[in-house]
Biopython code that builds the backbone (N, CA, C, O; Angstrom):
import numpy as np
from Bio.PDB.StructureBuilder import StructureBuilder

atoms = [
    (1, "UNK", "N", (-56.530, 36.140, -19.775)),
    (1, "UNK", "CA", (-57.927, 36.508, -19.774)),
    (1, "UNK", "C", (-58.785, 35.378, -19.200)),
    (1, "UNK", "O", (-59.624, 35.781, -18.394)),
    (2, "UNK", "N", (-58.774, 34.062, -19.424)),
    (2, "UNK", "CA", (-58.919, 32.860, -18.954)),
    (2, "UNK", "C", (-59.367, 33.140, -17.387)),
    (2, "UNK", "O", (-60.406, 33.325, -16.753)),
    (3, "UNK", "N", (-57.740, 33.045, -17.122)),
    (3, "UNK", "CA", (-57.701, 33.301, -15.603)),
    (3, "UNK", "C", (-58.769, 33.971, -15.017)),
    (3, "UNK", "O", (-59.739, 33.567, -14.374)),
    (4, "UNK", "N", (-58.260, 35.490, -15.499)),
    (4, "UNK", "CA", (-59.348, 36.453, -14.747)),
    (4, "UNK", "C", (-60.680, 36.054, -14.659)),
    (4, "UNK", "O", (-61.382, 36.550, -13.778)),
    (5, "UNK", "N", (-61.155, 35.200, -15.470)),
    (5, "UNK", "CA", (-61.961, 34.938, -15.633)),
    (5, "UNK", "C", (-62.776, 34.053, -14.434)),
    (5, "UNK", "O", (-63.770, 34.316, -13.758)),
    (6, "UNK", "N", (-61.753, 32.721, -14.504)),
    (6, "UNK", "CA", (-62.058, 31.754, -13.558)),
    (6, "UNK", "C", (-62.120, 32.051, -12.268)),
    (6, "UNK", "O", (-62.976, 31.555, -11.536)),
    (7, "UNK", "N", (-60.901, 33.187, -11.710)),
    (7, "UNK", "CA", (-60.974, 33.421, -10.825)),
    (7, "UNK", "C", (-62.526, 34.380, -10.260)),
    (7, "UNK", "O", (-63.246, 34.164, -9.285)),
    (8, "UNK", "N", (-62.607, 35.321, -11.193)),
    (8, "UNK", "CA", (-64.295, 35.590, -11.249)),
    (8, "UNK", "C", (-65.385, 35.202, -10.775)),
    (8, "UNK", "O", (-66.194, 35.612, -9.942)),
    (9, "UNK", "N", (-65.256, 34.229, -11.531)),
    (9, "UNK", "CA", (-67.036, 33.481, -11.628)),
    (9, "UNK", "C", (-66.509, 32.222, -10.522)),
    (9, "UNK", "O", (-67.431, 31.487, -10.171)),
    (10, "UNK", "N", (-65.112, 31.886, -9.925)),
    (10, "UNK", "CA", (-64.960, 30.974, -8.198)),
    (10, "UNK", "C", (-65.797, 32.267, -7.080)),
    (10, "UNK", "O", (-66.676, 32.081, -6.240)),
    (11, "UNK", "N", (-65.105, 33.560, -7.494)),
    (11, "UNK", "CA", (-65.715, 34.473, -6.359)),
    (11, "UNK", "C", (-67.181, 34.469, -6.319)),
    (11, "UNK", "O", (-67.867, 34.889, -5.388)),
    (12, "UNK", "N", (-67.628, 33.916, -7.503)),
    (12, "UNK", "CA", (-69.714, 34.319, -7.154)),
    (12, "UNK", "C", (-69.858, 32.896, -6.804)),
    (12, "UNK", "O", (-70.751, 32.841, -5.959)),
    (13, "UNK", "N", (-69.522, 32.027, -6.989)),
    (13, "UNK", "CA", (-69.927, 30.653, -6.739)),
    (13, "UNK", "C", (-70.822, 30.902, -5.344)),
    (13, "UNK", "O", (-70.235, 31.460, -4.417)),
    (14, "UNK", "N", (-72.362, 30.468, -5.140)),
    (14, "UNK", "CA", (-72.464, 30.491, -3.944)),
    (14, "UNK", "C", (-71.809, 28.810, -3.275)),
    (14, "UNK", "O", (-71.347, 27.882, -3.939)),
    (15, "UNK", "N", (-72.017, 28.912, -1.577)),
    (15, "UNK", "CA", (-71.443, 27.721, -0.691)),
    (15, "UNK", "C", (-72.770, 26.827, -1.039)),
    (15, "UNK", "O", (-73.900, 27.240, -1.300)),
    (16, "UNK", "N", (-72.289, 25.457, -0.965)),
    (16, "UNK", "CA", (-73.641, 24.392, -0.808)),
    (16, "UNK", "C", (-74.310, 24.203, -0.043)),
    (16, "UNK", "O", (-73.692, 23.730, 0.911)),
    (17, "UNK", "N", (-75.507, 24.311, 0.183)),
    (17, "UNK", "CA", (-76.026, 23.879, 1.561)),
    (17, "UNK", "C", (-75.936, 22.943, 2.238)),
    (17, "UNK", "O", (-75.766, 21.912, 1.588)),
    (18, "UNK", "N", (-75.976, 22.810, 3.360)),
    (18, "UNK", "CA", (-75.246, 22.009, 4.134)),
    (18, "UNK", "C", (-76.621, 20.666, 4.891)),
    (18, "UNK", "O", (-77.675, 20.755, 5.522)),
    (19, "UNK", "N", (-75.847, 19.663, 4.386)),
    (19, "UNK", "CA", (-77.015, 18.546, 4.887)),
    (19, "UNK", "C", (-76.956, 18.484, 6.301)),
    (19, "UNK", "O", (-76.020, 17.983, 6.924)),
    (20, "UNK", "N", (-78.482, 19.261, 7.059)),
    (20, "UNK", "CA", (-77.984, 19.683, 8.433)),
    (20, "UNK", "C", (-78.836, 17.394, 9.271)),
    (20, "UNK", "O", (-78.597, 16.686, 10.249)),
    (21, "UNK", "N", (-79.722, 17.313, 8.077)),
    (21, "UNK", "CA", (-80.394, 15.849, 8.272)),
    (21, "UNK", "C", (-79.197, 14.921, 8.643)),
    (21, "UNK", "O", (-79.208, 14.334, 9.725)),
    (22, "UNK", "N", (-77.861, 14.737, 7.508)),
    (22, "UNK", "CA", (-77.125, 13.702, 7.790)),
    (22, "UNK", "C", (-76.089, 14.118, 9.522)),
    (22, "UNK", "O", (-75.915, 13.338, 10.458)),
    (23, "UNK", "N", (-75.716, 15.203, 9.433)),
    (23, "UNK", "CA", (-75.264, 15.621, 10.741)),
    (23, "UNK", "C", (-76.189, 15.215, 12.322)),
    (23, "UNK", "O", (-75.869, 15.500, 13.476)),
    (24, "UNK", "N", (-77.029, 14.694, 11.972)),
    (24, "UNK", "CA", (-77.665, 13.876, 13.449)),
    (24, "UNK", "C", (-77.351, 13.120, 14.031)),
    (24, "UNK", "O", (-77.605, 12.006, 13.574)),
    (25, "UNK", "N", (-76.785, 13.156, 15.067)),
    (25, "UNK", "CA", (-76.589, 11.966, 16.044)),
    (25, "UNK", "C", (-74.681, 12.177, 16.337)),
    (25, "UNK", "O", (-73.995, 11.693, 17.237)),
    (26, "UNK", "N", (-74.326, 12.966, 15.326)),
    (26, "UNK", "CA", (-72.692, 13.180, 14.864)),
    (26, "UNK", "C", (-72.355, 14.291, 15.466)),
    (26, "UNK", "O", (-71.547, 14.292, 16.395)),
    (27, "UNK", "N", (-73.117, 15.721, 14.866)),
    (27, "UNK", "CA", (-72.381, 17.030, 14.925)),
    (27, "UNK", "C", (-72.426, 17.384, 16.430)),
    (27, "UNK", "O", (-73.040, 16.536, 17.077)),
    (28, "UNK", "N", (-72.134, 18.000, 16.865)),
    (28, "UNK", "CA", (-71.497, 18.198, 19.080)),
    (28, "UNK", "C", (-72.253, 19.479, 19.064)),
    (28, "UNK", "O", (-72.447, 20.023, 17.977)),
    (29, "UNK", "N", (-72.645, 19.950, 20.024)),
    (29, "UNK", "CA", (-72.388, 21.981, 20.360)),
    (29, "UNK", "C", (-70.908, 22.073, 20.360)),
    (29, "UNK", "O", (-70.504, 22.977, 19.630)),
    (30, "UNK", "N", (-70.119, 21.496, 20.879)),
    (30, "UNK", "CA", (-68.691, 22.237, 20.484)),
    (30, "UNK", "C", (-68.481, 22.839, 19.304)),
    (30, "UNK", "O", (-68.123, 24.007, 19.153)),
    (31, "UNK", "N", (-68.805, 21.681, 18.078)),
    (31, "UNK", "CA", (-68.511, 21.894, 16.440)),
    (31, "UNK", "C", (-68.909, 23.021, 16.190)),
    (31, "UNK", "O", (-68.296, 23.868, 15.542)),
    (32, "UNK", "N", (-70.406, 23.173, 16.885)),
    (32, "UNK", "CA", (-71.390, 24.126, 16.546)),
    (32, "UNK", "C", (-70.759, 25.595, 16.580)),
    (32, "UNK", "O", (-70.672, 26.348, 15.610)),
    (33, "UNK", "N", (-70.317, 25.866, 17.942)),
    (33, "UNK", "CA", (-69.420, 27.157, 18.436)),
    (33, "UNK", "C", (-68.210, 27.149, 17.947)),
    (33, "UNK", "O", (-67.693, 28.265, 17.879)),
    (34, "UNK", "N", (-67.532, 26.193, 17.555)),
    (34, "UNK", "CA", (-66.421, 26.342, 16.726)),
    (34, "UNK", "C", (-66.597, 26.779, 15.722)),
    (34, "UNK", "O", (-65.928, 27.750, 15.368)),
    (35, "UNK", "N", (-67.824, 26.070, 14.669)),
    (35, "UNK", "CA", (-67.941, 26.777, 13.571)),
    (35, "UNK", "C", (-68.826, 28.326, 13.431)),
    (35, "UNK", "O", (-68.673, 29.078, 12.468)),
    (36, "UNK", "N", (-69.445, 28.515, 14.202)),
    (36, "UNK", "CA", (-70.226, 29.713, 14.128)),
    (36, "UNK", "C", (-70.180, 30.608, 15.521)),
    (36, "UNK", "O", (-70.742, 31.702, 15.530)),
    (37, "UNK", "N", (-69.552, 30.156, 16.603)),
    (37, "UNK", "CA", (-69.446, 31.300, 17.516)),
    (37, "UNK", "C", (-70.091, 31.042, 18.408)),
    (37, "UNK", "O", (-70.925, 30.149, 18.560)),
    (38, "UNK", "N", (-69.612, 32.102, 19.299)),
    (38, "UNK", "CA", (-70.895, 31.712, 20.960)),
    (38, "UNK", "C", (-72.347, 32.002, 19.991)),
    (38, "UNK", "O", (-72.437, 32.930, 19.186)),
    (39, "UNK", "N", (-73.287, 31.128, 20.232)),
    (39, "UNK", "CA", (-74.948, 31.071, 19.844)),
    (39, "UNK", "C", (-75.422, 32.667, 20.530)),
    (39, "UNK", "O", (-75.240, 33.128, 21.657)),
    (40, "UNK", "N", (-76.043, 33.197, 19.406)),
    (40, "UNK", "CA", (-76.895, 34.729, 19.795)),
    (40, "UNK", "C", (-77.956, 34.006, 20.449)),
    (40, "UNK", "O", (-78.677, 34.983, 20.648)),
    (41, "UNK", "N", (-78.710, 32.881, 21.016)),
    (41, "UNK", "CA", (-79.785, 32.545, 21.941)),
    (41, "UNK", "C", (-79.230, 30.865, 22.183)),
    (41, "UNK", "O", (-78.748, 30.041, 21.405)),
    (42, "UNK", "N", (-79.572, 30.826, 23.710)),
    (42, "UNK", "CA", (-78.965, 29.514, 24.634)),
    (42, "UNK", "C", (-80.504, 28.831, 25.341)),
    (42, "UNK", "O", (-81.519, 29.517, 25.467)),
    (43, "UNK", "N", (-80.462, 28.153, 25.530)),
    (43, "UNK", "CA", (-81.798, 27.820, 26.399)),
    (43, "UNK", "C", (-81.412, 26.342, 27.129)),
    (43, "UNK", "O", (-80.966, 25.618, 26.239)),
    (44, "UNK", "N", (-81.418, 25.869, 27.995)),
    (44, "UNK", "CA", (-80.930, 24.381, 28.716)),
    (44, "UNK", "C", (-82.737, 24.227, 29.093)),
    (44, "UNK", "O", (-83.441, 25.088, 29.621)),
    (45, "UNK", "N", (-83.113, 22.968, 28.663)),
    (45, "UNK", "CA", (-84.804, 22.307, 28.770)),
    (45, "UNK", "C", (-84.172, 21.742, 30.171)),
    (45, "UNK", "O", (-83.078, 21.934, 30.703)),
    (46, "UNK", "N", (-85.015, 21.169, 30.450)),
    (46, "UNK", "CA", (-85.166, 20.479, 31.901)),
    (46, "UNK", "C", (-84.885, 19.058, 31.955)),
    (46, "UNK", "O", (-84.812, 18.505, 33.052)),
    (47, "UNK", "N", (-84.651, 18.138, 30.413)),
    (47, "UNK", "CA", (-83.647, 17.061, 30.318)),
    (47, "UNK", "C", (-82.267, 17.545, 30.027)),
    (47, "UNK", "O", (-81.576, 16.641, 29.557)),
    (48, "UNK", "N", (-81.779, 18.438, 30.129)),
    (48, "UNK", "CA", (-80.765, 18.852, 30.329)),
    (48, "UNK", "C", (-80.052, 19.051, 28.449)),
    (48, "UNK", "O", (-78.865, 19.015, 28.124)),
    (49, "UNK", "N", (-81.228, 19.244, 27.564)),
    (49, "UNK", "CA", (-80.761, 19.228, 26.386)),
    (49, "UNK", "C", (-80.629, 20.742, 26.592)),
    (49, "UNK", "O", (-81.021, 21.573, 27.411)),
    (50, "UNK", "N", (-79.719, 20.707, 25.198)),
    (50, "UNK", "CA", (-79.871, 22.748, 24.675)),
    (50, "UNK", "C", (-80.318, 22.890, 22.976)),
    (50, "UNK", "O", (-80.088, 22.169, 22.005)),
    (51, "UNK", "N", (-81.030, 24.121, 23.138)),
    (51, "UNK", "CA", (-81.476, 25.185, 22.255)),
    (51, "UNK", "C", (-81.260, 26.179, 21.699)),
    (51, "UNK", "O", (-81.841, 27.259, 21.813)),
    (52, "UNK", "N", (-80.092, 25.791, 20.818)),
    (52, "UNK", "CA", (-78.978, 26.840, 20.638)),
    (52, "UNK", "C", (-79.886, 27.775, 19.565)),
    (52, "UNK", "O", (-80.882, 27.432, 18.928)),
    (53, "UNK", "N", (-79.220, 29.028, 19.589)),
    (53, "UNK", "CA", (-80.056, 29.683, 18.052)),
    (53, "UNK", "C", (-78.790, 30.729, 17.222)),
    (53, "UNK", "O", (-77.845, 31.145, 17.892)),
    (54, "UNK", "N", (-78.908, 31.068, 15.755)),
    (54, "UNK", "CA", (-77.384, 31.943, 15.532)),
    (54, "UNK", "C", (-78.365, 32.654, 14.481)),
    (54, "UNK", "O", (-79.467, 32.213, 14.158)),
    (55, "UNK", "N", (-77.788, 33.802, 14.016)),
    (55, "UNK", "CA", (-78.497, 34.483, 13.396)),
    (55, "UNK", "C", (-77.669, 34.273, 11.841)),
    (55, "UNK", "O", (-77.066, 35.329, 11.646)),
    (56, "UNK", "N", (-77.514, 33.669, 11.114)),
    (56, "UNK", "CA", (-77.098, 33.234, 10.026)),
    (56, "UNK", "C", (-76.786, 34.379, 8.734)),
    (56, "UNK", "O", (-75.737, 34.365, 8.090)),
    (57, "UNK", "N", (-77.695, 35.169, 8.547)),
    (57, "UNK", "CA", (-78.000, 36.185, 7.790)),
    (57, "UNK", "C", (-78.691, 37.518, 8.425)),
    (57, "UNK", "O", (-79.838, 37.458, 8.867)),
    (58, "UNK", "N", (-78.151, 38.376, 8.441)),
    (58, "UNK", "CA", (-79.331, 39.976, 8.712)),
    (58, "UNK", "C", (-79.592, 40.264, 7.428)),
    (58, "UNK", "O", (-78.849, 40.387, 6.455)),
    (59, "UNK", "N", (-80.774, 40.356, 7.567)),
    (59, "UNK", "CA", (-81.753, 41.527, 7.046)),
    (59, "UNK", "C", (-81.012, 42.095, 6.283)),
    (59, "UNK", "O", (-79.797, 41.962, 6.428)),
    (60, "UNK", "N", (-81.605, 42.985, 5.129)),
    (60, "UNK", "CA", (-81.346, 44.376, 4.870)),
    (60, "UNK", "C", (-82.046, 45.208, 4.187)),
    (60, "UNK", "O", (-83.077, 44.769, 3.679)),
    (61, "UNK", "N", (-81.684, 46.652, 3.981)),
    (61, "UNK", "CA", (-82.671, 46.826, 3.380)),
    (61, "UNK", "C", (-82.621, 46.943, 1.796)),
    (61, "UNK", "O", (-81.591, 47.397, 1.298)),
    (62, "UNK", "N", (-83.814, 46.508, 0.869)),
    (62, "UNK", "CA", (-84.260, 46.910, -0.603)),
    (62, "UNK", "C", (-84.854, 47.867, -0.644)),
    (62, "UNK", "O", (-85.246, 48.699, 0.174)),
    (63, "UNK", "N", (-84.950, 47.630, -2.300)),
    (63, "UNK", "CA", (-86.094, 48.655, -2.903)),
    (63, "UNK", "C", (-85.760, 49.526, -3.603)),
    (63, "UNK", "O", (-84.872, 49.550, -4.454)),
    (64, "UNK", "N", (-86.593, 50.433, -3.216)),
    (64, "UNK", "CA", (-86.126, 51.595, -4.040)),
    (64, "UNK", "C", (-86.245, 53.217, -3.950)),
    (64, "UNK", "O", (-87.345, 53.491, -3.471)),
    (65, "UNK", "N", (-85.648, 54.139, -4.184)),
    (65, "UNK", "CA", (-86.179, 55.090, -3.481)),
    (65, "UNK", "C", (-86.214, 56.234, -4.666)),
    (65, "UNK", "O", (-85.259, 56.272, -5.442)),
    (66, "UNK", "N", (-87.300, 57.167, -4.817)),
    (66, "UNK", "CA", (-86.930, 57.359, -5.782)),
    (66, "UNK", "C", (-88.040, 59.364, -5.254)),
    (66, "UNK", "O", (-88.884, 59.454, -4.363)),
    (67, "UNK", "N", (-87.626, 60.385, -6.056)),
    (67, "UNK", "CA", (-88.150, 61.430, -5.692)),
    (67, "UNK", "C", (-87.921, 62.499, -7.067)),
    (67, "UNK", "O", (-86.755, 62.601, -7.448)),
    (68, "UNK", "N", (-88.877, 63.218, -7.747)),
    (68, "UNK", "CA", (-88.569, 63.931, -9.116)),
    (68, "UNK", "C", (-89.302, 64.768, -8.851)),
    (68, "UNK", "O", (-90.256, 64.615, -8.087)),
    (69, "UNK", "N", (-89.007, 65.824, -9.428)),
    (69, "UNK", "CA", (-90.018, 67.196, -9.412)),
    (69, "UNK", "C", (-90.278, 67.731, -10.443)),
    (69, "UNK", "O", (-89.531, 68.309, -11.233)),
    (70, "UNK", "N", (-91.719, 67.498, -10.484)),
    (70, "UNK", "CA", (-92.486, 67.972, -11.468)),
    (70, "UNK", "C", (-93.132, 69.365, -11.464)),
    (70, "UNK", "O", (-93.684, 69.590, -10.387)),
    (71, "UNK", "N", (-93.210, 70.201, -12.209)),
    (71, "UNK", "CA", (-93.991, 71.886, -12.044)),
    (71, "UNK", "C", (-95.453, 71.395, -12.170)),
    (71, "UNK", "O", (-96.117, 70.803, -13.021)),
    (72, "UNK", "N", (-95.649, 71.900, -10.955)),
    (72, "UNK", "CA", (-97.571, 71.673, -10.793)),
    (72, "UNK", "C", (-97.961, 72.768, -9.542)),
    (72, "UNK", "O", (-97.001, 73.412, -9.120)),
    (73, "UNK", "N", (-98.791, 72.934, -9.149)),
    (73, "UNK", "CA", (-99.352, 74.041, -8.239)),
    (73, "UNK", "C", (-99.405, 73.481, -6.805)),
    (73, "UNK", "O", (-100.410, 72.818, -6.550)),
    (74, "UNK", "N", (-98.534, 73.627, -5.870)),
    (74, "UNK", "CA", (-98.271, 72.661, -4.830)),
    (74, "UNK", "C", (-99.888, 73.738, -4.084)),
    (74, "UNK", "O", (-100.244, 74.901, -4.274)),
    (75, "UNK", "N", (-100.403, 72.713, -3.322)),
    (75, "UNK", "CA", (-101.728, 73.488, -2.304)),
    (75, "UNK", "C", (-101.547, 74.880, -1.386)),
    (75, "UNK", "O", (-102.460, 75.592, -0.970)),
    (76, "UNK", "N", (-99.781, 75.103, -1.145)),
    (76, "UNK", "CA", (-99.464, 76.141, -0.336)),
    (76, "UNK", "C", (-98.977, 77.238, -0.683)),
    (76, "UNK", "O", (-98.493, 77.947, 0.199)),
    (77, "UNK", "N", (-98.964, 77.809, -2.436)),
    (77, "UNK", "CA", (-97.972, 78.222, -3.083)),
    (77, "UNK", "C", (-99.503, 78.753, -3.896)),
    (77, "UNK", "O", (-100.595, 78.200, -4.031)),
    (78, "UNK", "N", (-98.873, 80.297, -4.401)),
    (78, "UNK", "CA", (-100.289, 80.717, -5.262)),
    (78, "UNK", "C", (-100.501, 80.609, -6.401)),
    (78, "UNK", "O", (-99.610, 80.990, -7.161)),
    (79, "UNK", "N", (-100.969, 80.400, -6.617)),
    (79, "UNK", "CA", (-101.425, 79.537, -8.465)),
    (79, "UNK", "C", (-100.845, 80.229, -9.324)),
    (79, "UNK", "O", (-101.469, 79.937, -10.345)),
    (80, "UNK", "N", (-100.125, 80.901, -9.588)),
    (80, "UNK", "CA", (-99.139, 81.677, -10.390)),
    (80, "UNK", "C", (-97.463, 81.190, -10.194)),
    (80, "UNK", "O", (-96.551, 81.685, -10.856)),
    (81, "UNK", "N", (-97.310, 80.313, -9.335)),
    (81, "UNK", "CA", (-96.069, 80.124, -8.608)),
    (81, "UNK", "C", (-95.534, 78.953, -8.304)),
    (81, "UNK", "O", (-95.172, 78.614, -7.177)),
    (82, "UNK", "N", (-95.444, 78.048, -9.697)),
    (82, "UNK", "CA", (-95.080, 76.695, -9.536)),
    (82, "UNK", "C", (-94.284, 76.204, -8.560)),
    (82, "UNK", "O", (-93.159, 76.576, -8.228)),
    (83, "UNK", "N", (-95.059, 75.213, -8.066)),
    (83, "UNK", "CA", (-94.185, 74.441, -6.580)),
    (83, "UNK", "C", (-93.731, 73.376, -7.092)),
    (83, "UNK", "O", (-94.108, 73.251, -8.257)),
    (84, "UNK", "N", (-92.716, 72.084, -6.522)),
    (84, "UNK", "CA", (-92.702, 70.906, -6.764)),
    (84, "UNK", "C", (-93.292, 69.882, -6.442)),
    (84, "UNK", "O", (-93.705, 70.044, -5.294)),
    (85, "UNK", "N", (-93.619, 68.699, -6.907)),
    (85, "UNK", "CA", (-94.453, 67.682, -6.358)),
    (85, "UNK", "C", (-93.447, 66.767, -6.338)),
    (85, "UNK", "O", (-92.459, 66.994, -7.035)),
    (86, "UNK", "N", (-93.505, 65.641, -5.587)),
    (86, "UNK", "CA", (-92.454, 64.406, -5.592)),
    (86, "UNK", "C", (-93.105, 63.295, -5.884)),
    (86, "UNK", "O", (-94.297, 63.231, -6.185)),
    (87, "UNK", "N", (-92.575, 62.670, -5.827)),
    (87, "UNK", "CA", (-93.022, 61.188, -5.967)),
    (87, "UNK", "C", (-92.894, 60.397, -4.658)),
    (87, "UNK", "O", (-91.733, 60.546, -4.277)),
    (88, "UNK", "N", (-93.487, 59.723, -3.916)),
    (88, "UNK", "CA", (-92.887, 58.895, -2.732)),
    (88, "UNK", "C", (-92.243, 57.787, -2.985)),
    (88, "UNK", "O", (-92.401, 57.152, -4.027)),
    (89, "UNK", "N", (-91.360, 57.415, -1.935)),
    (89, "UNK", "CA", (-90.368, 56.311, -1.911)),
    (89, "UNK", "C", (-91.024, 55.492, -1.342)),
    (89, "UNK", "O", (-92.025, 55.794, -0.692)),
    (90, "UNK", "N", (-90.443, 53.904, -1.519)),
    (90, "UNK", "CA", (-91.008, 52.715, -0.624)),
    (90, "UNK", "C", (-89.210, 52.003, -0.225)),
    (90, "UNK", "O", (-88.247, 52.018, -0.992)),
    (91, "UNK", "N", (-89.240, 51.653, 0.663)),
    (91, "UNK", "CA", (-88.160, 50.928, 1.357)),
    (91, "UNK", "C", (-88.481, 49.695, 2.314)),
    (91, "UNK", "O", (-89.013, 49.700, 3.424)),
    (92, "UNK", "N", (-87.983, 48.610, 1.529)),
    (92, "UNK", "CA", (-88.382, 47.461, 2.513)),
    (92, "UNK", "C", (-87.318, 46.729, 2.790)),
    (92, "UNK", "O", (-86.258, 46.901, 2.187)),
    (93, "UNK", "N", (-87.452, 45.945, 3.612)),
    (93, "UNK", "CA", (-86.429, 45.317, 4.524)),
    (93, "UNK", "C", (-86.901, 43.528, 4.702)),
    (93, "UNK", "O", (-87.859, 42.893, 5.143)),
    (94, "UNK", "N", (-85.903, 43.315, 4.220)),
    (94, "UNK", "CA", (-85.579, 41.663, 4.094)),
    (94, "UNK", "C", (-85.142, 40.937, 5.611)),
    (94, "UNK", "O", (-84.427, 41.355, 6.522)),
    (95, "UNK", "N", (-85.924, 39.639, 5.435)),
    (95, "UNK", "CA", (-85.861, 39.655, 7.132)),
    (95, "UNK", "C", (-84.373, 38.807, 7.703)),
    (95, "UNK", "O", (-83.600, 38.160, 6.997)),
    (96, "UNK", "N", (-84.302, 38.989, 8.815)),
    (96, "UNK", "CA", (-82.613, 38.238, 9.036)),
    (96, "UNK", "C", (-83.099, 36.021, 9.238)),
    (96, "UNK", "O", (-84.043, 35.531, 9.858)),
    (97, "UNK", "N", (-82.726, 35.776, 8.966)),
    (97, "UNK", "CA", (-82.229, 34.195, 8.441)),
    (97, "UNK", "C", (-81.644, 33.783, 10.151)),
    (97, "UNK", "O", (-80.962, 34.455, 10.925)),
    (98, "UNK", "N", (-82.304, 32.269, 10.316)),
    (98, "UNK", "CA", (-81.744, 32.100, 11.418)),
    (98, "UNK", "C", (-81.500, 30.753, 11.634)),
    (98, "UNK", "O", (-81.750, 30.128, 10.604)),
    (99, "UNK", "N", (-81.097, 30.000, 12.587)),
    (99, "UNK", "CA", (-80.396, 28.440, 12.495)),
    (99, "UNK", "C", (-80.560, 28.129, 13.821)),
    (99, "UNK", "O", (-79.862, 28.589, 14.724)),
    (100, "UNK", "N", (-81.494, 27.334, 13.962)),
    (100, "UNK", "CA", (-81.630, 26.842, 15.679)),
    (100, "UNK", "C", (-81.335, 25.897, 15.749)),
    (100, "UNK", "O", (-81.760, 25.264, 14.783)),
    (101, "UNK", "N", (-80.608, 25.136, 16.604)),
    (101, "UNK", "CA", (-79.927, 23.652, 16.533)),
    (101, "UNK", "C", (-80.444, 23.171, 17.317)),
    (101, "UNK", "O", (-81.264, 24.028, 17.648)),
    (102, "UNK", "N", (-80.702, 21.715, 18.393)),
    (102, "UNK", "CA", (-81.116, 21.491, 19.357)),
    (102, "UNK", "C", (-80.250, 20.023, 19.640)),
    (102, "UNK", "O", (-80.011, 19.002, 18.995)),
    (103, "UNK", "N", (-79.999, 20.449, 20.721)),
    (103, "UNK", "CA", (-78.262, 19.064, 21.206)),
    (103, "UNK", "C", (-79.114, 18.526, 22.497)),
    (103, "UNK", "O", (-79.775, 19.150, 23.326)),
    (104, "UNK", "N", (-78.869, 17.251, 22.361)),
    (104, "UNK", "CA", (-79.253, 15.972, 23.673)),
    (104, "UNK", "C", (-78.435, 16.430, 24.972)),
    (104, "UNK", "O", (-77.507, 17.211, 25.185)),
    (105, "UNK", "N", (-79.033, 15.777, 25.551)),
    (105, "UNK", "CA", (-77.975, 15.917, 26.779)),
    (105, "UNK", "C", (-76.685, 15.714, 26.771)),
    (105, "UNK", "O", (-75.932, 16.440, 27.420)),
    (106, "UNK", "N", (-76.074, 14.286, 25.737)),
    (106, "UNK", "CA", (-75.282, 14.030, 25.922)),
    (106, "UNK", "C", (-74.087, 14.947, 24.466)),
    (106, "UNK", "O", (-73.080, 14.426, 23.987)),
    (107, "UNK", "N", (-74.606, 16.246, 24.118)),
    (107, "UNK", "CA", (-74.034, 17.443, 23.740)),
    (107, "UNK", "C", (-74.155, 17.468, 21.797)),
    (107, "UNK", "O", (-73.686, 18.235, 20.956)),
    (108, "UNK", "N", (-75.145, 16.042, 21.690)),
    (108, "UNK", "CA", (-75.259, 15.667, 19.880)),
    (108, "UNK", "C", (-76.582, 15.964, 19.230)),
    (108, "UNK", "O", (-77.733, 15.697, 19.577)),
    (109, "UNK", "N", (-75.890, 16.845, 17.766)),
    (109, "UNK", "CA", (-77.564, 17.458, 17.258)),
    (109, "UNK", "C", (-78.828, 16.004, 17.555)),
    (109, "UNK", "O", (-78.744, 14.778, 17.494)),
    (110, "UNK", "N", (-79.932, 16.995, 17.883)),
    (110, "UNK", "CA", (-80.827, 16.191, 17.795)),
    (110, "UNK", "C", (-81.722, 16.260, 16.709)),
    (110, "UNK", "O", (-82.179, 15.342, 16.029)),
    (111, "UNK", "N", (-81.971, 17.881, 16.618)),
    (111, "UNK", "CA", (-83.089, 18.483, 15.289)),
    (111, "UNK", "C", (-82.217, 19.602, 15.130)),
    (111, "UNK", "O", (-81.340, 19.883, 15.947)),
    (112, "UNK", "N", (-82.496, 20.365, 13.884)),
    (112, "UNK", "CA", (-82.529, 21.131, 13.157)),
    (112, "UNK", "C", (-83.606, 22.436, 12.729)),
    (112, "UNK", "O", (-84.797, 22.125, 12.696)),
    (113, "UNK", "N", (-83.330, 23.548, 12.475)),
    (113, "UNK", "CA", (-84.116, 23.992, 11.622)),
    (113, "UNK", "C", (-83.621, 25.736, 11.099)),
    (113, "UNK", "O", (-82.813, 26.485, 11.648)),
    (114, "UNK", "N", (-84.331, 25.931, 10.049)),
    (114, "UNK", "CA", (-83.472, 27.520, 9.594)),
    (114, "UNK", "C", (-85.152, 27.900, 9.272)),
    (114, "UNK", "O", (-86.045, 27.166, 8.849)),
    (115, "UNK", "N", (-85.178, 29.260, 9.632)),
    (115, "UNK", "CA", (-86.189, 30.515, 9.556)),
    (115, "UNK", "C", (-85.696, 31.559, 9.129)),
    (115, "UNK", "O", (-84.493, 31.795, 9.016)),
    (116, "UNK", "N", (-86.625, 32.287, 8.849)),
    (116, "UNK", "CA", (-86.716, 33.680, 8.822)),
    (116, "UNK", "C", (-87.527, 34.548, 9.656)),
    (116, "UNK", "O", (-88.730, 34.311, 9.548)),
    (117, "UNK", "N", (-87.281, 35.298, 10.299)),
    (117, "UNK", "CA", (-88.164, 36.528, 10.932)),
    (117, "UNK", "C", (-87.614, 37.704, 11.287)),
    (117, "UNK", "O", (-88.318, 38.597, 11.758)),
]
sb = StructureBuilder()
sb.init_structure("model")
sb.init_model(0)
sb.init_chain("A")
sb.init_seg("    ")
for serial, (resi, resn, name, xyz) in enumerate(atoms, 1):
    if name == "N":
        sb.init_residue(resn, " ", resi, " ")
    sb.init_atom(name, np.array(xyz, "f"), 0.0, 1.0, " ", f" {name:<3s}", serial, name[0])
structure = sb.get_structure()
């Protein structure tokens, strides 16, 4: 029971975040695409640095949705002739998470940064 246990609550553990500050001057674009893949956005500046970007997290959607019918006199239905009414739903959407890196010319993080939009 132990076990099951441990093994459990290792599966929710979230990962640590990652000190993207101490990785300056160290981490490559190679590392970068090794660890996360060809970059979903590339950009080369005109000192010949790059502007990598990865989409880290999508979106999704919350909320809640919800619809009940109640007996009430819907406006199209003749007053003798209970219609249903609903309730409206709301559905919202969480935005996707993103990681832009930015490498020197000579291919080593320079800056950092993570968004949302």
């Amino acid at each position: 029971m132990v076990v099951t246990a441990l093994v459990f609550l290792s599966g929710c553990a979230t990962r640590p975040q990652l000190d993207w500050s101490s990785r300056i001057g160290q981490y490559t674009f190679d590392q970068a695409v090794i660890d996360y893949g060809p970059p979903d956005k590339q950009a080369q500046l005109s000192d010949q640095s790059k502007v990598v970007e990865w989409v880290t997290r999508r979106g999704g959607y919350s909320g809640h949705a919800y619809g009940f019918g109640t007996f009430g006199h819907h406006p199209r239905h003749y007053r003798h002739y209970p219609g249903y009414v609903y309730t409206p739903y709301t559905v919202t959407r969480s935005p996707d998470r993103h990681l832009r890196l930015v490498f020197d010319p000579d291919g080593l993080l320079r800056s950092w940064n993570e968004f949302s939009k």
